[in-house]
Kinemage of the C-alpha trace (Angstrom):
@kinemage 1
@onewidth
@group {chain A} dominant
@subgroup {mainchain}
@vectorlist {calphas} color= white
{ca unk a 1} P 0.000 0.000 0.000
{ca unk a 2} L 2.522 2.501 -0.877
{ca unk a 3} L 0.189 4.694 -2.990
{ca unk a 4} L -1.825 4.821 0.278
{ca unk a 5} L 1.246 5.956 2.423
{ca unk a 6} L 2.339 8.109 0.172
{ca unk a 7} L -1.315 9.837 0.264
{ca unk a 8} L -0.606 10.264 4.085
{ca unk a 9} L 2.672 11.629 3.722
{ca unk a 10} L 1.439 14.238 1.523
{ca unk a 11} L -1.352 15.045 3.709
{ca unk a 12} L 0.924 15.915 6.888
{ca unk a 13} L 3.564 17.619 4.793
{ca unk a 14} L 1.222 20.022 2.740
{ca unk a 15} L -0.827 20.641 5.932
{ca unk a 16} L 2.250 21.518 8.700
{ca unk a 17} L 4.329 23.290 5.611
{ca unk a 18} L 3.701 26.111 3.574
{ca unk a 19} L 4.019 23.638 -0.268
{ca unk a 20} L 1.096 23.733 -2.069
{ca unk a 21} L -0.091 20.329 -1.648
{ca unk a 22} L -0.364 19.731 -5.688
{ca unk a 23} L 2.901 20.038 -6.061
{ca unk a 24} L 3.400 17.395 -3.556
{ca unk a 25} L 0.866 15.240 -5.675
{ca unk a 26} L 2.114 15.843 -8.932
{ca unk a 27} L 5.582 14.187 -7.653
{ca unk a 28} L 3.924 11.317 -5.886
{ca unk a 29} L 2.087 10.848 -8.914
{ca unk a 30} L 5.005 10.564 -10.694
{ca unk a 31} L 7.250 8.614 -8.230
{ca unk a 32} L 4.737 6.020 -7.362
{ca unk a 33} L 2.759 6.166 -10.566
{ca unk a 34} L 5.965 4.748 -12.848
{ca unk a 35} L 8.052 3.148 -9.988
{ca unk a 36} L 5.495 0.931 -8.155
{ca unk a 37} L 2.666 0.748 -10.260
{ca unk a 38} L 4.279 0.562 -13.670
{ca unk a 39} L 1.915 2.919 -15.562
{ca unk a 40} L 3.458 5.250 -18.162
{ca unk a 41} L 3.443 8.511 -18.628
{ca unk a 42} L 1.090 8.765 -20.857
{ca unk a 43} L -1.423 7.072 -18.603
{ca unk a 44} L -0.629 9.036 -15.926
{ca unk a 45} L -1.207 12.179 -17.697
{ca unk a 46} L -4.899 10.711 -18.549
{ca unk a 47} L -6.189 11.651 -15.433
{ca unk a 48} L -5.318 15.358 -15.090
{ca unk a 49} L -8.902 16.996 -14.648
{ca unk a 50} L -8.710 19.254 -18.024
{ca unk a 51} L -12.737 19.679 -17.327
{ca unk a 52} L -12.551 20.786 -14.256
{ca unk a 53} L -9.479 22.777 -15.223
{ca unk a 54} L -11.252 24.726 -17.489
{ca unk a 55} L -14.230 25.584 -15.613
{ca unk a 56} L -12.004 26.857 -12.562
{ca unk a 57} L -10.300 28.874 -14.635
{ca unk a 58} L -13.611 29.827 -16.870
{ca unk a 59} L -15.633 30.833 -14.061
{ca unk a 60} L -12.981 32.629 -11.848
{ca unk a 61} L -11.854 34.538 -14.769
{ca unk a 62} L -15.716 35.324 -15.912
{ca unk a 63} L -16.430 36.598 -12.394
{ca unk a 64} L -13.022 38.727 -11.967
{ca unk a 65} L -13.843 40.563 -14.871
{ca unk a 66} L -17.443 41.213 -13.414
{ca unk a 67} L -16.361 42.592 -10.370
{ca unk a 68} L -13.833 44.709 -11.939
{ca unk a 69} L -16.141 46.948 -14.094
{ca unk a 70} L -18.651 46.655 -10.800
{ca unk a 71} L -21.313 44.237 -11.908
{ca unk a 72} L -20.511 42.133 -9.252
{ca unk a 73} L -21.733 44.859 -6.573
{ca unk a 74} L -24.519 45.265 -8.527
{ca unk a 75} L -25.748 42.265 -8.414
{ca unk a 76} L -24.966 42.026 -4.382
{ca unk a 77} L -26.956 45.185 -4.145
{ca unk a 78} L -30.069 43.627 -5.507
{ca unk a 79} L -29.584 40.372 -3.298
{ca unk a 80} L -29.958 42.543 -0.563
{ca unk a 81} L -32.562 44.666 -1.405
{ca unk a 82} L -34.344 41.798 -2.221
{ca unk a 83} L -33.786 39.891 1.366
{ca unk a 84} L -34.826 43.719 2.646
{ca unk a 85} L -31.638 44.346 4.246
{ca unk a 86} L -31.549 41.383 5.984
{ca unk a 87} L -28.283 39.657 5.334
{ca unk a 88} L -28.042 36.630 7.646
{ca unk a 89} L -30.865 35.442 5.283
{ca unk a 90} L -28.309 35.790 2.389
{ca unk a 91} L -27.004 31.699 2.697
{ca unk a 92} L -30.132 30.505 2.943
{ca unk a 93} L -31.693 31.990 0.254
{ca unk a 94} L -28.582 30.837 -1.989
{ca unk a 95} L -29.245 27.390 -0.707
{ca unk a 96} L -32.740 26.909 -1.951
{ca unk a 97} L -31.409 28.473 -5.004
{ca unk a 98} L -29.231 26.072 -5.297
{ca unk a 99} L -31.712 23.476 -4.524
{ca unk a 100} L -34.152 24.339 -6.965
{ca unk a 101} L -31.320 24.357 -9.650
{ca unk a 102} L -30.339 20.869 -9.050
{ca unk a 103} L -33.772 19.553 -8.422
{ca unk a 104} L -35.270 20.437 -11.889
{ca unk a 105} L -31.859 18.869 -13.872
{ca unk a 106} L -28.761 21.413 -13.194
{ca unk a 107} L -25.725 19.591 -12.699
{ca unk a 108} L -24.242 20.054 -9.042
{ca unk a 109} L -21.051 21.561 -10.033
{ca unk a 110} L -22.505 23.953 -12.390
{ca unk a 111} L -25.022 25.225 -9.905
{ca unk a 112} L -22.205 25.500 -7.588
{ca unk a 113} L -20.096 27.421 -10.336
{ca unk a 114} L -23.123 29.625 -11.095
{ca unk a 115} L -23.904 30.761 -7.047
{ca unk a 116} L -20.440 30.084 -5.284
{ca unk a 117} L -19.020 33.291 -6.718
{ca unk a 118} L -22.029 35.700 -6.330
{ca unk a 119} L -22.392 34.586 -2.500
{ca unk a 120} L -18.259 34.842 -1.917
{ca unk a 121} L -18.855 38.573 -2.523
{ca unk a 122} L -21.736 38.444 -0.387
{ca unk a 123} L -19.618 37.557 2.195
{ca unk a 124} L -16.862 39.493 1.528
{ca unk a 125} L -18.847 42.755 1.459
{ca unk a 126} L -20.873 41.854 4.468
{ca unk a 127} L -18.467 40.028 6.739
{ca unk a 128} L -20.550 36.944 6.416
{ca unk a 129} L -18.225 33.641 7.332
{ca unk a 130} L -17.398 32.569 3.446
{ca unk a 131} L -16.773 28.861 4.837
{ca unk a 132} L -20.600 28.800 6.053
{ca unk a 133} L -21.565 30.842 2.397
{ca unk a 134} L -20.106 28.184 0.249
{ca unk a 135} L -21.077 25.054 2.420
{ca unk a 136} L -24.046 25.637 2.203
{ca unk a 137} L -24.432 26.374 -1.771
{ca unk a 138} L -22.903 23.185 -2.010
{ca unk a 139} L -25.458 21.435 0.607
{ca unk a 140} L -28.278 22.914 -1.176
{ca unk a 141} L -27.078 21.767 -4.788
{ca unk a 142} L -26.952 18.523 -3.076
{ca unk a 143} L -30.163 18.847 -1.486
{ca unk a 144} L -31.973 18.442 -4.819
{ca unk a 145} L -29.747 16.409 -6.378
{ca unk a 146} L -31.395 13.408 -6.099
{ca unk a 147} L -34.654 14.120 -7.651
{ca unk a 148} L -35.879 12.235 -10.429
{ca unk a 149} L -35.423 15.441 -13.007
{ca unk a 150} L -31.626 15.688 -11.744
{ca unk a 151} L -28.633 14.171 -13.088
{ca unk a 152} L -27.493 12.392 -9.888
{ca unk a 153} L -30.937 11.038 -8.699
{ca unk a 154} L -31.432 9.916 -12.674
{ca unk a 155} L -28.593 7.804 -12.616
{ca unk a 156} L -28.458 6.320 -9.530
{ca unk a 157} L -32.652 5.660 -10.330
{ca unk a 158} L -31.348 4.153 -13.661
{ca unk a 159} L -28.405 1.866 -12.131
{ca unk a 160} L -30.963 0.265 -9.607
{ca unk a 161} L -33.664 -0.246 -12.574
{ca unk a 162} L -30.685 -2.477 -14.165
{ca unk a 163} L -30.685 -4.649 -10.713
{ca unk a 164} L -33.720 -6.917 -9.214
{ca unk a 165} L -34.217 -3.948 -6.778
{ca unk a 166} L -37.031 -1.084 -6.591
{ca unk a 167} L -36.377 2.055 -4.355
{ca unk a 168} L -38.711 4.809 -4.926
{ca unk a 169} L -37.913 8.466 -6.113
{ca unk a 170} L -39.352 9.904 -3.600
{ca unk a 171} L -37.269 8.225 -0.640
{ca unk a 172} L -34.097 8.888 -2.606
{ca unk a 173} L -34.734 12.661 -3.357
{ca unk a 174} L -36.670 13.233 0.547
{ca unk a 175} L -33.300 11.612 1.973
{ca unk a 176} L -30.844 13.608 1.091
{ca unk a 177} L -33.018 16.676 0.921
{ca unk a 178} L -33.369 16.343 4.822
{ca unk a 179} L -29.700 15.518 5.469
{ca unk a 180} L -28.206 18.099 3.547
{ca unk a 181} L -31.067 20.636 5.281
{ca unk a 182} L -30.143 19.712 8.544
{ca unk a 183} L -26.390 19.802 8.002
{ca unk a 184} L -26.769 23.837 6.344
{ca unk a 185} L -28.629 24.110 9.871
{ca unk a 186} L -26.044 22.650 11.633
{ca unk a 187} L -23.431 24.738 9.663
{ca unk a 188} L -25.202 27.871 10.201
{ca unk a 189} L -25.739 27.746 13.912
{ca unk a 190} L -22.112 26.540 15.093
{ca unk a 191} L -20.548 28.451 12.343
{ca unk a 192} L -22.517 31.952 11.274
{ca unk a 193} L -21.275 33.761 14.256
{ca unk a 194} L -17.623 32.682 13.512
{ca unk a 195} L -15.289 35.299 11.967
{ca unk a 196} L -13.617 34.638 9.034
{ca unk a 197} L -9.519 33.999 8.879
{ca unk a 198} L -7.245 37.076 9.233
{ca unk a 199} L -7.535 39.145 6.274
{ca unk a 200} L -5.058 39.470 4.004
{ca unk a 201} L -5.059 42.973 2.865
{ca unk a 202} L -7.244 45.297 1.984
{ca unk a 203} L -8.272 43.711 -1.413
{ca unk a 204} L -11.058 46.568 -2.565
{ca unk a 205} L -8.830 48.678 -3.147
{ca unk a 206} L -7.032 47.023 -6.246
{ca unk a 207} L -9.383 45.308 -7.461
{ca unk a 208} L -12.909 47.048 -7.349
{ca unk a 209} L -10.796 50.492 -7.757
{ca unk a 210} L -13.232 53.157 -9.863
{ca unk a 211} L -16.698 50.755 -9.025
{ca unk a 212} L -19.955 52.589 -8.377
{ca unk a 213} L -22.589 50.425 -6.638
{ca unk a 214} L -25.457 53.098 -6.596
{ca unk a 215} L -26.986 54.262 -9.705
{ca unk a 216} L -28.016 52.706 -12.910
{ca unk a 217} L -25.627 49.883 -14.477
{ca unk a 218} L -23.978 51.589 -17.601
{ca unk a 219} L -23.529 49.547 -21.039
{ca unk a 220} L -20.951 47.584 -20.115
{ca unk a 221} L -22.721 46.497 -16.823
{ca unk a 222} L -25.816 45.895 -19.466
{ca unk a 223} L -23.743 43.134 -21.433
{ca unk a 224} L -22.418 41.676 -18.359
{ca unk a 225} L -25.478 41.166 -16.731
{ca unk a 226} L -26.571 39.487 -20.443
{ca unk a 227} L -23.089 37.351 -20.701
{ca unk a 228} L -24.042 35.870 -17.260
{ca unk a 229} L -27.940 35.292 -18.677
{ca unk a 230} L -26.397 33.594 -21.689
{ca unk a 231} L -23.863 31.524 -19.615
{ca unk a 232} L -26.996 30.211 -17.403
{ca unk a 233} L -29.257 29.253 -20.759
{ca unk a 234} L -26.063 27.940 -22.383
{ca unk a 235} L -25.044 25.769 -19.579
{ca unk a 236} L -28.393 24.900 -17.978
{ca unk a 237} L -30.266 24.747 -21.042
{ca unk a 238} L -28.358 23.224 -23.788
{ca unk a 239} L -25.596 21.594 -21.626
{ca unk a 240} L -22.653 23.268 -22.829
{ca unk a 241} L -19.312 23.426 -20.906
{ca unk a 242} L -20.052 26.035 -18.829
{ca unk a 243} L -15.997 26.868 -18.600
{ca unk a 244} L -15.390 27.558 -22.104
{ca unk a 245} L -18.857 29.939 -21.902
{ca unk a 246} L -17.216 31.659 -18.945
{ca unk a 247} L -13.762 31.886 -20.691
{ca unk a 248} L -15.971 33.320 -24.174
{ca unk a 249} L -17.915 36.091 -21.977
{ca unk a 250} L -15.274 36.700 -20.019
{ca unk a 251} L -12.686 37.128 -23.022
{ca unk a 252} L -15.668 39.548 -24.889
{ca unk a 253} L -16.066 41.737 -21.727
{ca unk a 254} L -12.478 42.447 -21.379
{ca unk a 255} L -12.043 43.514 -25.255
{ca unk a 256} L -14.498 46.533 -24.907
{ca unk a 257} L -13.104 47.235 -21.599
{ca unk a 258} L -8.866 46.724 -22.212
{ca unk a 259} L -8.133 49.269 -19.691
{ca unk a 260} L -9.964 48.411 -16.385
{ca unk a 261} L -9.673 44.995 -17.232
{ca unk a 262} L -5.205 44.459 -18.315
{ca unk a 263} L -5.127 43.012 -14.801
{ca unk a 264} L -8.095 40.154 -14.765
{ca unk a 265} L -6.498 37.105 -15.180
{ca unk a 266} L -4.806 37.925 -11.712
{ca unk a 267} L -8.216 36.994 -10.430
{ca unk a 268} L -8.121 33.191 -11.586
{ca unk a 269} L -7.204 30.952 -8.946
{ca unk a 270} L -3.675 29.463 -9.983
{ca unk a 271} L -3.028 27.943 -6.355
{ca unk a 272} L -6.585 26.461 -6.707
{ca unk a 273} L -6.019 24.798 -9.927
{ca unk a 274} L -2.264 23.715 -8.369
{ca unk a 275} L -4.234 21.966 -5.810
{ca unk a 276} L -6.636 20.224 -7.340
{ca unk a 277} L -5.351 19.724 -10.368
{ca unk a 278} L -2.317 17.524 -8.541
{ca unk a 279} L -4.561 15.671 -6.188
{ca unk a 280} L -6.926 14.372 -8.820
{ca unk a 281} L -4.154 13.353 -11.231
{ca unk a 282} L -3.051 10.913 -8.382
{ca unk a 283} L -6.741 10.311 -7.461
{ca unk a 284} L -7.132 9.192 -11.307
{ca unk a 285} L -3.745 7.499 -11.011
{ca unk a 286} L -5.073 4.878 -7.773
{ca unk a 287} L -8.376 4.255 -9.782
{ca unk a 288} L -6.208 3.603 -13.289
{ca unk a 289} L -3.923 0.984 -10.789
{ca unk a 290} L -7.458 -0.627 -9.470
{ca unk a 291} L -6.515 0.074 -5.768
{ca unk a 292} L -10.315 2.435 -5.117
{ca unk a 293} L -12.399 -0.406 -6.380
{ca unk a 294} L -9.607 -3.446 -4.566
{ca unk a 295} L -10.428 -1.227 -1.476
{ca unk a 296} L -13.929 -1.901 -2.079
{ca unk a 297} L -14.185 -5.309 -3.200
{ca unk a 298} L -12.422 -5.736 0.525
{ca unk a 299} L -14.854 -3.675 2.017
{ca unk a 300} L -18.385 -5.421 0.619
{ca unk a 301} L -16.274 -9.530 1.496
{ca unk a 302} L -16.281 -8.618 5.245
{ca unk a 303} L -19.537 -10.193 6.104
{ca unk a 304} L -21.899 -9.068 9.160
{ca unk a 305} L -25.090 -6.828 6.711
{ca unk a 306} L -25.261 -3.973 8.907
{ca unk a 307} L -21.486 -3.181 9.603
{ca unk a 308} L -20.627 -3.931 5.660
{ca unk a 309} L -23.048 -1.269 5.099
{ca unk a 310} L -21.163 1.265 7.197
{ca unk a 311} L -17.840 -0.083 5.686
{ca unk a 312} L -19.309 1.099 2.407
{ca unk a 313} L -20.873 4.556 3.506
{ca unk a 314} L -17.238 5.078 5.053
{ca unk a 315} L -15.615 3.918 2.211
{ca unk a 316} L -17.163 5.850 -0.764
{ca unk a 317} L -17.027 9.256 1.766
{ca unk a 318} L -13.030 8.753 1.965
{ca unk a 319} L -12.735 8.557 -1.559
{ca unk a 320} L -15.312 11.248 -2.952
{ca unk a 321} L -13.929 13.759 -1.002
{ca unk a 322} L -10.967 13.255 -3.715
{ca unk a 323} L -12.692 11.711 -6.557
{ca unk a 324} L -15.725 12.105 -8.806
{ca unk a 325} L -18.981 11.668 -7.047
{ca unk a 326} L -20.178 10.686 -10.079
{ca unk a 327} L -18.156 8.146 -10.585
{ca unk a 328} L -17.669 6.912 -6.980
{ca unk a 329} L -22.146 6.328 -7.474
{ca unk a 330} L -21.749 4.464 -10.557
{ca unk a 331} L -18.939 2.238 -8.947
{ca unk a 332} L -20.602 1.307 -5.397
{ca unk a 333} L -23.990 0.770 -6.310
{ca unk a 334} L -23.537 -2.594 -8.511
{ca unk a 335} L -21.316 -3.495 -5.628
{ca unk a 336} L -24.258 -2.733 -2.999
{ca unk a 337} L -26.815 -5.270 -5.056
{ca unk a 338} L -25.311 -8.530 -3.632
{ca unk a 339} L -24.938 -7.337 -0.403
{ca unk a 340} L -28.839 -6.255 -0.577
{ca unk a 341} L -30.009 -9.482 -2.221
{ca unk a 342} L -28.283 -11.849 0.226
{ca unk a 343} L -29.300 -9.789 3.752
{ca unk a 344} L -32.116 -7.865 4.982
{ca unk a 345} L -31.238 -4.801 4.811
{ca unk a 346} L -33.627 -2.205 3.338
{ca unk a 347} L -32.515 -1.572 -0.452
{ca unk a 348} L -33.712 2.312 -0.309
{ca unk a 349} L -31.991 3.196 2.954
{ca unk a 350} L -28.723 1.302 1.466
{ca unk a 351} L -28.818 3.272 -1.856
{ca unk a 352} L -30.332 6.217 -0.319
{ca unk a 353} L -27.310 6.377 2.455
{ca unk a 354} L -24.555 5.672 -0.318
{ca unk a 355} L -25.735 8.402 -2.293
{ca unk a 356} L -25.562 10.884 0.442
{ca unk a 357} L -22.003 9.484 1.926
{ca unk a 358} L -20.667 9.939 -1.754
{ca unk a 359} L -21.817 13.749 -2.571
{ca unk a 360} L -22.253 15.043 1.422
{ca unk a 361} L -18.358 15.580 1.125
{ca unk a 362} L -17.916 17.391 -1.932
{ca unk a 363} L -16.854 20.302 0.124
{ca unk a 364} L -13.844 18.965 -0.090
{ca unk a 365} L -11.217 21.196 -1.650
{ca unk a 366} L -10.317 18.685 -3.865
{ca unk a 367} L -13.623 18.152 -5.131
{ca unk a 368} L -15.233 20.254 -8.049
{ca unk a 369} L -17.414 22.156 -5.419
{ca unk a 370} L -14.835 22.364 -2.540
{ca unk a 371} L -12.385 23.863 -5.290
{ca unk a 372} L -15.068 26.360 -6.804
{ca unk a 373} L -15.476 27.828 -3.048
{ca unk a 374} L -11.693 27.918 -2.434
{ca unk a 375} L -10.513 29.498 -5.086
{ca unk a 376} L -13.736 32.556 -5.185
{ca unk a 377} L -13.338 33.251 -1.628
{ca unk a 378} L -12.101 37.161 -0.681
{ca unk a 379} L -9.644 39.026 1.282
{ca unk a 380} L -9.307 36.381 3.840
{ca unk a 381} L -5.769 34.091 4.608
{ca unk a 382} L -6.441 31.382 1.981
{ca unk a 383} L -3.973 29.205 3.685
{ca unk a 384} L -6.245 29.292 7.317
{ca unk a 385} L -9.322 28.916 5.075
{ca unk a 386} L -7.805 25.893 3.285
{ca unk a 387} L -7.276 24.555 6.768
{ca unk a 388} L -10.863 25.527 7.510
{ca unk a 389} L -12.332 23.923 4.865
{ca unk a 390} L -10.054 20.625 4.823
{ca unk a 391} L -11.091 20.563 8.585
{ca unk a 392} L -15.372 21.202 8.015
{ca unk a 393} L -14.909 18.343 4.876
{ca unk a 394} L -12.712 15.995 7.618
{ca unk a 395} L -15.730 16.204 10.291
{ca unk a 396} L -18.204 15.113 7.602
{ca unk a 397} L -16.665 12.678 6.408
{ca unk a 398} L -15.992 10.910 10.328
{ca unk a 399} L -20.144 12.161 10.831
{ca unk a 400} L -21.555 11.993 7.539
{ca unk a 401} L -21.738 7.988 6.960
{ca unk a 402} L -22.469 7.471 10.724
{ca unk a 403} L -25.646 9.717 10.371
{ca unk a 404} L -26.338 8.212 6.866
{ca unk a 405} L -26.140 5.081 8.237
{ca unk a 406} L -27.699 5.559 11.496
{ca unk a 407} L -30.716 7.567 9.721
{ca unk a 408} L -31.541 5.533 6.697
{ca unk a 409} L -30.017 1.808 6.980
{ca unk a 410} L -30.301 1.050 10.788
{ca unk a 411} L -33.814 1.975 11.524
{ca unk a 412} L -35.172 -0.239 8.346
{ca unk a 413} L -33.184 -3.473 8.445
């Protein structure tokens, strides 16, 4: 299990030193990749996230050119107006957003990528805690997830119609609607109050230099506001790649506005994309080898229904919070049917508690969603917030399968 160790090592290293931790992973990857697993190159290379890549950079760029000619504010004016002042109310309205987004066929990361900026400069304008902003956009994208209109309750629906098992829709989508619900809750009480890490520096002043909040948007606020418009319909509607719309709007709005905008690619999250782009490649690397679904196989042969089950709700929470959710679904489930056909444990509270252990911890910074929050949060220490958010994703994923478990497996088997 050297890959394993190795994952450990770069854990405590990137966490106790200042290394960016992708840089760590991109020479594991290497290292252990050619010397102990024998995969070329070329393989290895395979598994560098170039979507994800792209719609970091897409979306970050997009978003720094928005709040540089003040659209941005704009648009955090109206939230506010429209919440009547109130700005406490600000996350929860983005969650049902969010929700709603999801629930009638929006893909969780593009909700995520849509909201996750918009409500960091909530927060930054409004001292709101960013780590309890973008937790809970993410726990509301995955709050409606798992309806039958949505892309994750579609195909885990679809996987168990392939198997001699029924669960319905409506305990699938009511599951993890209620879990993610009562974690934002959770989240918002122990965590609203909180403040934010040490800030950095006073960031308005580069970057929002000349911007005019009050008053009515001028022509280039106009086309903003209808490159945004055009990036939801684009992406939500005809399911384009909503990081090469960002990187197209975002490429248009700094041509008619060269001046204020020279300095906009400062705003795209390099660190970010360092990160995640390192950890993912090695992620991609294990999976290639076979060790995530060798862990597994181990996992469901252990015998005894009930603790198998929390083996599994464990095991697919560990490796989401580095890996594709998507994926990670698609994998456990046809390893979940045996186990449900040879015990009595309740098929819908099985499938229903997998599917929440396996998306509950995408705020993990290495995840699509933890990575969209990290690298659009504002004039706080990145490097404390990292640790915050490494350290809100590390007590989900010891809580999450336990209350999965304990909430939808125990009580019905």
């Amino acid at each position: 299990m050297i890959s394993i160790g190795a994952l450990l090592v770069m854990f405590v290293v990137g966490t106790v030193l200042p290394i960016n931790l992708g840089i760590l992973a991109f020479v594991a990857t290497f290292a252990v990749g050619t010397a102990s697993l024998g995969l070329t190159e070329d393989e290895i290379f395979e598994g560098f996230p170039v979507d994800l890549f792209v719609t970091i950079v897409g979306v970050t760029y997009l978003f720094s050119v928005a709040r540089r000619n003040g659209t941005i504010d704009l648009l955090v004016a109206a939230g506010v107006r429209m919440v009547r002042g109130k700005v406490a109310l600000i996350p929860w309205v983005l969650f049902l957003i969010a929700a709603l987004l999801t629930a009638f066929g929006t893909f969780t990361p593009a909700a995520v990528a849509l909201l996750v900026p918009i409500g960091m400069n909530f927060a930054y304008r409004y001292k709101l805690n960013p780590l309890v902003v973008g937790m809970m956009v993410i726990s509301g994208g995955h709050a409606g997830a798992f309806s039958p209109l949505a892309v994750s309750g579609a195909l885990v629906l679809g996987l168990v119609d392939k198997t001699a098992l029924h669960i319905s829709p409506v305990s699938l989508f009511t599951a993890s609607f209620v879990i993610n619900l009562a974690l934002s809750l959770l989240t918002y009480l122990l965590l609203a109050r909180r403040s934010a890490p040490s800030v950095e520096g006073d960031e308005a002043a580069p970057d929002d230099a000349g911007l005019t909040v009050a008053g009515r948007p001028d022509w280039r606020q106009w086309l903003t506001l209808g490159c945004l418009v055009a990036l939801v319909v684009g992406a939500l509607g005809f399911q384009l790649e909503i990081g090469f719309l960002a990187l197209v709007a975002g490429a248009l709005l700094a041509l008619v506005d060269m001046k204020r905008q020279e300095k906009a690619v400062d705003g795209i999250s390099w660190s970010t994309l360092l990160l995640v782009g390192g950890m993912m490649t090695y992620i991609a690397m294990l999976e290639k080898a076979g060790i995530i679904e060798e862990i597994s196989e181990h996992t469901a042969n252990l015998g005894a229904p009930l603790l198998v089950a929390l083996l599994l709700c464990f095991t697919v929470a560990v490796t989401s919070a580095f890996a594709s959710s998507t994926a990670i679904l698609t994998a456990i489930i046809p390893l979940a049917v045996p186990l449900l056909l040879s015990s009595h444990l309740s098929a819908a509270g099985l499938i229903a508690a997998l599917a929440v252990s396996t998306t509950i911890v995408d705020t993990s910074p290495f995840s699509t969603n933890g990575a969209l929050v990290l690298a659009n949060v504002r004039g706080v220490d990145t490097r404390r917030f990292y640790r915050q958010v490494i350290g809100y994703t590390g007590g989900i994923v010891a809580l999450g399968p336990v209350v999965a478990w304990g909430a939808l497996v125990l009580p019905w088997s």
